[in-house]
Structures are given as C-alpha cells and as structure tokens.
C-alpha positions in Angstrom: 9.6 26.1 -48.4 10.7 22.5 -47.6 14.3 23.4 -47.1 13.1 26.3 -44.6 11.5 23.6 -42.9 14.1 21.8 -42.2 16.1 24.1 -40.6 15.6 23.8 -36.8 17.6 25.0 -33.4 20.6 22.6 -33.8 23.4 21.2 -36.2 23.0 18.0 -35.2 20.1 15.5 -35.6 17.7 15.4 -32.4 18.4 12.5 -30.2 16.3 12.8 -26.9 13.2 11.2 -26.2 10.1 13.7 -26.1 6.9 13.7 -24.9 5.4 12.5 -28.0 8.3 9.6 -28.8 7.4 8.0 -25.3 3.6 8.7 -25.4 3.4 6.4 -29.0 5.5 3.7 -27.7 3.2 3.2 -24.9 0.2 3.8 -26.6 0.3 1.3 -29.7 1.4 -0.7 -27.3 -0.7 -0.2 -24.8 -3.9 -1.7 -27.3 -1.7 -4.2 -29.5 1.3 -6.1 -27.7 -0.3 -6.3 -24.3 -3.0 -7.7 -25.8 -0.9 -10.2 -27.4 0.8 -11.1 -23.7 -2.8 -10.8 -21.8 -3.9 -13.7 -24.6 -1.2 -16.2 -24.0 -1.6 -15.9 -20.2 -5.4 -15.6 -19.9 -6.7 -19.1 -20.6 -4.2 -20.8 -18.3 -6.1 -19.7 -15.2 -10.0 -20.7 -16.2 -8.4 -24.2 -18.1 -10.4 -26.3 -15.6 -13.4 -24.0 -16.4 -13.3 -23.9 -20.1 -12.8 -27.7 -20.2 -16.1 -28.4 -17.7 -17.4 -25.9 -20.6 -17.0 -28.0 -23.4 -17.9 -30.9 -21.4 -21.0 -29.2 -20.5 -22.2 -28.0 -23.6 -21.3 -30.7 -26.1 -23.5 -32.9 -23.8 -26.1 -31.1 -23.4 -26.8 -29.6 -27.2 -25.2 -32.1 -29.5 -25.7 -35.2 -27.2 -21.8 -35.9 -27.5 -20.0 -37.1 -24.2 -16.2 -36.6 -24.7 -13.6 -38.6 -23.0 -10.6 -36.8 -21.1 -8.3 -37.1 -24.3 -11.1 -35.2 -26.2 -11.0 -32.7 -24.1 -7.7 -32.3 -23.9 -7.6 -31.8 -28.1 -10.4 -29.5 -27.8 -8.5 -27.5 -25.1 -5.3 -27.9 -27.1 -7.0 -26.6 -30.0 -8.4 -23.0 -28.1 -4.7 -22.1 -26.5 -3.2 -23.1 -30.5 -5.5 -21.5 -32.5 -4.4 -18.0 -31.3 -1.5 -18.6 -33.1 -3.3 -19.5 -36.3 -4.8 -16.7 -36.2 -1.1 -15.1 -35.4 0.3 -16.4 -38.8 -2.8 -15.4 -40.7 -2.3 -12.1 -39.5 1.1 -11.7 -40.2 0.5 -12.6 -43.7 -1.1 -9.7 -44.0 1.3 -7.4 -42.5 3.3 -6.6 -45.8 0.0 -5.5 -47.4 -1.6 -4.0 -45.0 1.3 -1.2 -43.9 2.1 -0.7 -47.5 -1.3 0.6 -48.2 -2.6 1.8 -44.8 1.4 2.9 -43.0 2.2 1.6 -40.4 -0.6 3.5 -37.7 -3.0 2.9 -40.0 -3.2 -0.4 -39.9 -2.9 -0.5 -36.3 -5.7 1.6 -36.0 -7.7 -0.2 -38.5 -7.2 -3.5 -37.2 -8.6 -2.7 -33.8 -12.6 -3.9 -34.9 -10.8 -7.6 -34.7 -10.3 -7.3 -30.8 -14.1 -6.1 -30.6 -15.2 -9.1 -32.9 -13.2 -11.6 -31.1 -13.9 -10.2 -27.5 -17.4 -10.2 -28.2 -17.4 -13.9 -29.0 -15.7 -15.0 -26.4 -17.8 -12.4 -23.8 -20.9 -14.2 -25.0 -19.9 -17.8 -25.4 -21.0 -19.1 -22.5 -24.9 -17.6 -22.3 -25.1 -18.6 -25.6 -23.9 -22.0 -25.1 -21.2 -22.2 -28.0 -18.2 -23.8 -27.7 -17.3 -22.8 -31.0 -17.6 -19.3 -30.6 -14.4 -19.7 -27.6 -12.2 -20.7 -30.5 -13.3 -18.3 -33.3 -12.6 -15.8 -30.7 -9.5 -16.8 -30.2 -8.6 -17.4 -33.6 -9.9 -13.5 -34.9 -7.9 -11.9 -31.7 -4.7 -13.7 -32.6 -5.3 -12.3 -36.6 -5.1 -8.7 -34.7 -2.0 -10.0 -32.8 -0.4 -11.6 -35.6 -0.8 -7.8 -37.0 0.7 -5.8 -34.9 3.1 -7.6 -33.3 4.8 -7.4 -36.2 3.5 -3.3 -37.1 4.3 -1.9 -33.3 8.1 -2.8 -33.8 8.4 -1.2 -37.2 6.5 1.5 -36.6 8.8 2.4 -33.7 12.1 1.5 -35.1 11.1 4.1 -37.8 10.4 7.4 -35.8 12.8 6.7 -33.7 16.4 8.5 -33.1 18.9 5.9 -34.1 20.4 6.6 -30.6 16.6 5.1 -29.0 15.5 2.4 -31.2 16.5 -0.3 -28.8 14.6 1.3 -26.1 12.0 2.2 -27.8 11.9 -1.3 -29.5 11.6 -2.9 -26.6 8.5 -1.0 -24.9 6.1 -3.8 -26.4 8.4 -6.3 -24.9 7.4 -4.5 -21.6 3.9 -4.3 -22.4 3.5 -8.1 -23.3 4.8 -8.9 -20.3 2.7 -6.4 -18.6 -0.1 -8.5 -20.3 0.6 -11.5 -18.8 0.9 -10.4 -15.4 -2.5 -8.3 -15.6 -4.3 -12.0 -17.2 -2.4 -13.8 -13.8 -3.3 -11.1 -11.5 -7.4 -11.0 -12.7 -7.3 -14.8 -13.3 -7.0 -15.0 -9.3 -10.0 -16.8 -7.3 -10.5 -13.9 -5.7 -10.6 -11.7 -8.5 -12.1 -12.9 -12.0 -10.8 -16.6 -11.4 -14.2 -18.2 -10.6 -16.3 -20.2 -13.1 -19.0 -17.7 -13.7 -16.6 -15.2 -14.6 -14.4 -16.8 -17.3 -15.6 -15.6 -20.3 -15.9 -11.6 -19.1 -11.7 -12.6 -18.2 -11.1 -13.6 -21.5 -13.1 -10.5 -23.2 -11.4 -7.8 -20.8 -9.1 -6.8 -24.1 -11.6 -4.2 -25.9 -10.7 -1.6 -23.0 -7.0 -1.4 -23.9 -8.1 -1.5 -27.5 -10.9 1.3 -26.9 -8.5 3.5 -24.8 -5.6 3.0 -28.3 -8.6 3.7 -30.7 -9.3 7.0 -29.0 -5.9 8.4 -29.2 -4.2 6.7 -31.4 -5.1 8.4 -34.8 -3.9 11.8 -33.7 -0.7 11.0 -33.9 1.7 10.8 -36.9 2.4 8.4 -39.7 5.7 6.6 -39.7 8.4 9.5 -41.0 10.0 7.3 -43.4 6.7 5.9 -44.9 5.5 9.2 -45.7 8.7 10.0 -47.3 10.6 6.8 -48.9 7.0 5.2 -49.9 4.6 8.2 -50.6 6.9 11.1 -52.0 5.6 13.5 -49.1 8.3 15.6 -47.6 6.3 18.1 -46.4 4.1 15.3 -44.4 7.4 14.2 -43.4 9.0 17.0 -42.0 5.6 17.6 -40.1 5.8 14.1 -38.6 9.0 14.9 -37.7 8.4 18.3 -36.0 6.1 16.2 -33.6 8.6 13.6 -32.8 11.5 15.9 -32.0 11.9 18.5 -29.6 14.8 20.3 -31.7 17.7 19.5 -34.2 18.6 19.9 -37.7 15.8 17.8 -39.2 17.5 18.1 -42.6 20.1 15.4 -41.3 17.2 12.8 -40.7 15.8 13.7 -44.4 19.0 13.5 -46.0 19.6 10.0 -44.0 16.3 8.7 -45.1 17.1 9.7 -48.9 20.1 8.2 -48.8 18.4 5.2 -48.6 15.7 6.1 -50.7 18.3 6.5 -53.3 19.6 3.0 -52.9 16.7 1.2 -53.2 15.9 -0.5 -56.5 12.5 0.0 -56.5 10.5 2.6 -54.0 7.9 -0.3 -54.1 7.9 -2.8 -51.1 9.2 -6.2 -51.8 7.5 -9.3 -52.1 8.3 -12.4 -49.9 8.9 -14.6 -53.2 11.1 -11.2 -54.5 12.7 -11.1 -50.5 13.8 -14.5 -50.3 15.8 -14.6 -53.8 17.4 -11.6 -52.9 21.0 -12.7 -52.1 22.1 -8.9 -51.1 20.0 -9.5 -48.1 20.4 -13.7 -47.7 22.4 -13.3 -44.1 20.0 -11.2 -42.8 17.1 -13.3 -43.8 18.4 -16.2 -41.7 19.2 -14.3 -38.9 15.3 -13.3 -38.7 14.5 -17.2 -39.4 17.2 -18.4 -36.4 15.9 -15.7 -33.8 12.2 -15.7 -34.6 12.0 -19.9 -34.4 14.4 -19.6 -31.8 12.5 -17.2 -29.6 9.6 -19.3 -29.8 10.7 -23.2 -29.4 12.7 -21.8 -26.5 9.9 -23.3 -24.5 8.9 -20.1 -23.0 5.3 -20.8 -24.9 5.0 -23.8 -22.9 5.8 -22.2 -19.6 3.3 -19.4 -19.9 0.5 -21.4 -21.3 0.6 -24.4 -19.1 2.4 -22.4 -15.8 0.0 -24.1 -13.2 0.6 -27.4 -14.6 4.1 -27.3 -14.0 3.7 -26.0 -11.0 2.0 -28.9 -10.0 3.6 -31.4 -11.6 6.6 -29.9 -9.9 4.7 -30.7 -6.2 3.7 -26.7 -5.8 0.1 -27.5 -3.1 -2.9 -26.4 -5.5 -4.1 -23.6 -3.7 -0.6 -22.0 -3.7 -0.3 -22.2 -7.6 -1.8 -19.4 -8.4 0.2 -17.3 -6.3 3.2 -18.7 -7.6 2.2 -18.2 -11.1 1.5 -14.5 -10.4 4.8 -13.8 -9.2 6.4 -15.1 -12.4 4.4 -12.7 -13.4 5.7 -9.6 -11.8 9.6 -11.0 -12.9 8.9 -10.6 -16.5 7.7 -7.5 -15.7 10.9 -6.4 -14.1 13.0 -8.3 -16.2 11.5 -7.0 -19.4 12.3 -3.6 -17.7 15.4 -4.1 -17.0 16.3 -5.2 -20.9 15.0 -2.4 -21.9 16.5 0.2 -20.2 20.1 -1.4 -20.4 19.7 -2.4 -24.4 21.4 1.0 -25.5 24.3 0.7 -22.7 25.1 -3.1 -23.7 24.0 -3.4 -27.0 21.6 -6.1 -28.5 23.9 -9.2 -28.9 25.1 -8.8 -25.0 21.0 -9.5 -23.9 20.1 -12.4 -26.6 23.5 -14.2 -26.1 22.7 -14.1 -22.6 19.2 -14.6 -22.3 19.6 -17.7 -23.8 22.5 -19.1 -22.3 20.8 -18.5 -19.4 17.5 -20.5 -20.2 19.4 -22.5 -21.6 20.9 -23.4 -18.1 17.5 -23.2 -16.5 16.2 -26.2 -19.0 18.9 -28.4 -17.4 17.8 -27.5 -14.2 14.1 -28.3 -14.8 14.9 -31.9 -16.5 17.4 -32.5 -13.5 15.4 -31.3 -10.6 12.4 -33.2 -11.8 14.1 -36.2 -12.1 15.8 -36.9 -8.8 12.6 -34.7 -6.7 11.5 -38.2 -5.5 14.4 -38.6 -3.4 15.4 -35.1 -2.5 12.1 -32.9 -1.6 14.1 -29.8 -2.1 14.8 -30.0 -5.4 10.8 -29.2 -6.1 11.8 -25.9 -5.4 14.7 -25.7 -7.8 12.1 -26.6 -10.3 10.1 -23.5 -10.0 13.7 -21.2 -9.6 14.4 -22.7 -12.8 11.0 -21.7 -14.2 11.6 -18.2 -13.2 15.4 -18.2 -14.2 13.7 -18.9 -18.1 11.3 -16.4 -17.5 13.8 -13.9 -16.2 16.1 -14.6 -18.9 13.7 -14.5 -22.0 11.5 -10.9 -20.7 15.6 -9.3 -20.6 16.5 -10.0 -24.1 15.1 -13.1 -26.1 11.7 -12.0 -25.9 11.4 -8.5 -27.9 14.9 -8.4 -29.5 14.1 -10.5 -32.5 10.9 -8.1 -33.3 13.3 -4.9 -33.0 16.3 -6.3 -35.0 13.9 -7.5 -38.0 13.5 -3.4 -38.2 17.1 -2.7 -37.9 18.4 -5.3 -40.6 16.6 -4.5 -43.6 15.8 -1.3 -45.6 12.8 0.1 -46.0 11.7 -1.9 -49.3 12.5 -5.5 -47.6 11.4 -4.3 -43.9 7.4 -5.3 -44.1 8.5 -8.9 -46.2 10.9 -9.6 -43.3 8.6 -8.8 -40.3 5.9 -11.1 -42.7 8.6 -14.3 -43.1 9.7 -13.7 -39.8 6.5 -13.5 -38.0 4.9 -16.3 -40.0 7.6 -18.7 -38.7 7.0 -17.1 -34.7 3.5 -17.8 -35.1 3.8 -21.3 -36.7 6.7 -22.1 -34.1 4.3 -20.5 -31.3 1.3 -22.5 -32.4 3.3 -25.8 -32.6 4.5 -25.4 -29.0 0.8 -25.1 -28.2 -0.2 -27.8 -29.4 2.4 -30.4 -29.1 3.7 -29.6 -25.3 1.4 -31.4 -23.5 1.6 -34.7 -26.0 5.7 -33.8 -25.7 5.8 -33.8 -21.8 3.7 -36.8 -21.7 5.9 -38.7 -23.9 9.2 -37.5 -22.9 8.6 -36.4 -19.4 11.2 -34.0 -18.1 13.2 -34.5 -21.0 11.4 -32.3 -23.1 13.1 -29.6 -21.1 16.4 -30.7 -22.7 15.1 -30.1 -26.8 14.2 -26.6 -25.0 18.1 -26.3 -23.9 19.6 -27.3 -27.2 17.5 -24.7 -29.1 18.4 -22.0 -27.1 22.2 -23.2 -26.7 21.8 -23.3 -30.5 20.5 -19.8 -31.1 23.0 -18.3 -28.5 26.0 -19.6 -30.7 24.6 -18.6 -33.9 24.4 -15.2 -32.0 28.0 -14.9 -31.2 29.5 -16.1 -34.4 26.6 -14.4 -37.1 25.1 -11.3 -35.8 27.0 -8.3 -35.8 26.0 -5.2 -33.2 23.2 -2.9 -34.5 23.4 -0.5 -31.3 23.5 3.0 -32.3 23.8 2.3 -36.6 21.4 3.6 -39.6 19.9 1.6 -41.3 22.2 2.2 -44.4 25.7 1.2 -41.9 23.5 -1.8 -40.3 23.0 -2.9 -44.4 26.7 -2.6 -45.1 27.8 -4.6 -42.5 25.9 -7.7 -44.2 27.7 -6.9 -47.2 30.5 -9.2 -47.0 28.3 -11.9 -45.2 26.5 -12.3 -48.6 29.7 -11.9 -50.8 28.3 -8.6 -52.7 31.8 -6.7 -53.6 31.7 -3.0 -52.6 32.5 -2.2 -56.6 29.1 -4.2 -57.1 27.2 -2.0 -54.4 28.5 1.3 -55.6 28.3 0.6 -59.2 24.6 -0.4 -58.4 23.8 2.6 -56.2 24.9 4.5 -59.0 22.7 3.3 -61.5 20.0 3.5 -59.1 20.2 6.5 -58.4 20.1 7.6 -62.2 17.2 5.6 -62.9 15.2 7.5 -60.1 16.4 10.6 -61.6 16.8 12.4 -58.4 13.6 11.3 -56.9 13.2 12.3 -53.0 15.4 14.6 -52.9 14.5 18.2 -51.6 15.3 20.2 -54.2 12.3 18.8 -57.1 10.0 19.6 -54.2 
C-alpha cells in the first residue's frame, strides 16, 4: 500500500512551491515571528508613557518616588525581560517539538500570547506595574518558542530547491512586525498615553487568526517519519505539500538519513556539544546567532527615537523617521528573500555585515564631528538605515534557517536550543546594557558594533561552506573534514548503524 503511495505523476522529486507550501510559511508566521518583531518595536514608541507609568503608580500605591536613574532600570528591565522570557523559551524548544512536532508546539504555545497580552491590556486600569513586565516576560517565552520552531518547521517540508526562501518568510514577517508596532505607535494612531497598553496587547489577533487555521495543516514530513515510524502519515503530509512528483525520492532521502543516525532519539544539548562529528557546525550556530544579535541591530530598533534625537532629528519629526526605517526592513527583508536561492546564503550574511559594518563607522564618525558640520546629522540617520537595510537582507533570518540546514534530524532541535539560548542572552544583554554603553562610551559604542559584525563576516568567508540547493545528508558531509572524521570512520559507522536498526524506516517492513 505504502509503495503505491508513493508513486506520483513525475520521476523526479517535486520542487515548486504550492498553495499549501506558501500558505504555512505565512501562516506560522503570521501568529509567531511577527509577533516576535511587533515586540521589539512596540515599547519604543509609548517609552515616555510607560515611564510616567511607573512614576505614577509607584507613588501613588507603594508611596515610592523614583529618581530618573530608577526609572531608567525599571524601563531597562521591561524592553530586557522579553528576552528572558526568549531564552526560557528556547530552552524548551528541544522538548517541546520532540513530544508535540513541530506544529504542535506552535499551536500549543499560542495561550502564552493570550496570558501575556492580557496582562499587559489590563495593567494600567489595574494599576500594576508589575503586571507590564510579567507580560513581557510570558510573550517573549512564546517568542523564544517559535522563533526557533517556525524555521525548523519550514526547513523540513520544504523542497531542498525552496528552503532558503521559505526560511526566510519569518524574516519578512518580523520585520513586518516592526513596521506594524511603528506605524500604530504613531500620535495619530495608537501613540497617545491613554492608548498604550491596548498597543502593547494588539498581538492576540495575529495569534487568534494562526490558532484558527493553523491545526489543519500537516505535521513536519520528517518528524512523522524519522521520529514516529509513520510513513503512511508521512506520505499524506506530503501529498499536501506537493503538487506532483515521485514522492518516493523524498522518502528514500529522509531514510537515508534516518539510517545514519545513531539513535532515532533527539539529542541532548550536553550529548550535542560532545559530539565532535558535528563540532564545526556547532560553532558556526554560536558565531552567527551572537553575531546577529550584538550586531547592534537590538539597540537600533529598541531605542530608534533616541537616536534619532540624539542625532538632532526635531521631536515631532522622529516618529516619522522611525516609521520609514520601518518600511526598509520591510523591503529589504524582501529582497533577501527572494534573491537567497539565486545568490546563495554566504553572498547575503558576508554582505549584510560588511555592510553594517560600514554603517557603524559612519554613525561613530558622523556623530562625532555633527558639531561642526550640520550635515553630517543626516549621515547619521543614512547610516541607521544602511544597518537596517543590511541586517533585514541577510543577517537577520539566515542564522535561524542555516541552524536547520547544518544538522540532522537528531541534533536539529539541540542546535536551534544552544543557538537560540545564546540569541536571546546576547539580545537581552544589548537591552539592557545599550543605554549604560552609549552613555559611557558615546558614539563609540558604534565601533564594538563594527568589529562584531567585521568579525562574523570573515568567519563567514573562511568557515561556512554554501548550503543553497544541498540535503541535509550532502550539507553534513561537507563538515566532515572540518571536524577531522575520515570518510572510512563515516562509512564504517553508517554501516553499523544501519545493522543495529535492522532496516528500520524503510518501506518495505511497512
């Protein structure tokens, strides 16, 4: 029954995008990763607000007045604690899609965006400060979730031929995010005092709208069959990703590396990072996910209208400044992804970064001599742009997509854990220590920003080979003489492997 099955209008494995390929991509991102951009954008807008807030409240019920640098903390503390929240999350991820798959969980974790939204919607008649920053903290657990789930879960249904542009729809999305929380954040729109805290709650209707179609569509093909055994579920999962080819390639592809996995149980972390078959890789997601982050893109989207200012932009006019750096990302983070599969992935990182990379410079520079040429204000906020610009094109969802494509299916929810965990603890630390940072160091603090991404753009060119268009068994090969495993010590151990699983997955015992 299986093998008739798989036998489907075409020799060759499907490699067009369908209906239902495109409609998943934007759908789990639709309710997860935009929420995760809307969220790093939202509380830059109502700042002044939520600070009068605090001031407000702690006066009033717990007879506290708090000094400027107090409230700075306290402000400090809401923008960072989303990315506590981030990390906690992506702890879980390696649990959670194991026993859930990968839609499940992001189905499962939506009741965190109705808790947290719900917090945050009634903070302010209830008079809680507290209730801001729990919010925060239970919306970046769901964040911390899927930023890590969308990726894999669409770097695993997809042709080999789409994953990059696939992988990169959430890119669009959270930039998408953060030009929505700009646009609403407007005085004209949702920007007034009053208003705040219904801003900040907004993201339950993207989640509502995911929660309603979400769970009709399939599980991740290779969970089904590399993790729970169930061709049959996988060949129907299949069916509804692919308008026509000879499914049986995919299987065969997928039980290929079935067959070289050790164990069809998912890794631990501990197990993942004594592994030295995969030790090259592991770095790589270390370098780009801390890289990504302490790029200083965090700093530019959560304190844009400070910098602004800071850089002589007239008060009124900030706003509209910041929303068009809004609608860049959103064009740039188009344009990466519908060129990834033409240049490849190491094309957009290496330069996305050397062009931030630049654009730092130009920020520490232009600040410094603005005094005595006025223009150079203005080459401030190109430069702010130019980072922007740079980051949405590659930077920004690369990383998430190449944690999929490096690691097989036993080490992929480990990596996307270690290498989230470190984007979220990198994310929160920008957070927090930016505004202490550009106090201390001025416009200098620009210049750490330029030697990061410098760095990660020559680790790039020398260490990360081109994924565009590879399985995941070829991407795993190519590591192999990065980590000094001998191709007799491969095969000899795909052999035994594939004796001790005793011809499990395979079509024929089903």
């Amino acid at each position: 029954m299986a093998e008739e099955l798989l036998l489907w209008n075409d020799a060759k494995p499907s490699s067009h995008l369908t209906k239902s390929l495109l409609a998943v991509a934007f759908l789990s991102s639709f309710g997860s990763s935009m929420l995760y951009g809307f969220n790093l954008a939202v509380v830059n807008s109502p700042a002044q607000y939520i600070k009068a807030f605090y001031n407000e409240t702690l006066r009033e019920e717990y007879n506290w007045i708090p000094d400027d640098k107090h409230l700075t903390v306290l402000y400090s503390l809401t923008v960072s604690i989303f990315a506590i929240g981030g990390m906690i999350g992506a702890l879980l991820v390696g649990k959670l899609v194991t026993k859930y798959g990968r839609k499940g969980t992001l189905v499962k974790s939506t009741v965190l965006v109705f808790l947290g939204g719900a917090l945050i919607g009634l903070s302010r008649a209830w008079r809680e400060p507290s209730m801001v920053i729990i919010g925060r903290f239970i919306v970046g657990v769901h964040s911390g979730i899927c930023l890590s789930v969308v990726p894999m879960y669409l770097g695993e249904i997809a042709p080999k031929n789409l994953r990059g542009f696939l992988g990169l729809i959430p890119s669009i999305h959270i930039c998408l995010g953060v030009f929505i929380a700009q646009v609403l954040g407007l005085q004209e729109l949702l920007g007034k005092e009053e208003h705040w805290p219904l801003l900040m709650s907004l993201i339950v209707f993207p989640t509502l709208v995911q929660l309603m179609f979400l769970p009709w569509f399939p599980e991740s093909p290779r969970y089904l069959l590399i993790e729970k055994g169930n061709v049959h579920a996988t060949i129907a999962a299949l069916k509804w990703f692919r308008s026509r080819g000879n499914l049986q390639l995919e299987v065969e592809e997928m039980q290929e590396e079935q067959r070289s996995l050790s164990s069809i149980q998912t890794l631990s972390v501990c197990s993942l990072l004594m592994d030295r078959c995969v030790r090259w890789q592991l770095i790589t997601v270390i370098v780009v996910n801390v890289g990504m982050q302490l790029s200083g893109i965090d700093a530019i989207w959560f304190y844009t209208n400070d910098i602004f200012r800071n850089a002589g932009i007239p008060d009124p006019n900030i706003q509209y400044t910041t929303v068009g750096t809004g609608a860049i990302e959103v064009i740039s983070g188009a344009i990466g992804c519908f060129t990834i599969e033409r240049v490849g992935r190491r094309p957009l990182m290496i330069g996305g970064y050397l062009f931030m990379a630049l654009c730092c410079a130009g920020i520490t520079m232009s600040v410094l001599f603005q005094a005595q040429l006025a223009f150079l204000r203005y080459i401030s906020v190109g430069c702010v742009v130019g980072i922007i610009a740079g980051f949405c094109i590659g930077p920004a969802g690369v990383p998430f997509l190449i944690t999929a494509e490096l690691f097989k299916q036993s080490h992929r929810p480990a990596a996307y854990t270690v290498g989230g965990c470190l984007n979220w603890l990198s994310n929160f630390t920008i957070g927090f220590v930016f505004p202490f940072l550009e106090l201390a160091t001025g416009p200098y603090c620009y210049l750490i920003f330029c030697a990061i991404c410098l760095g990660v753009a020559i680790y790039t060119i020398f260490i990360i080979p081109e994924t565009k268009n590879k399985t995941f068994m070829e991407i795993s090969k190519m590591f192999s003489c990065k980590n000094d495993i001998p191709e007799e010590e491969l095969a000899s151990d795909e052999h035994l492997k594939m004796a001790l699983m005793n011809g499990y997955g395979t079509v024929g015992h089903y």
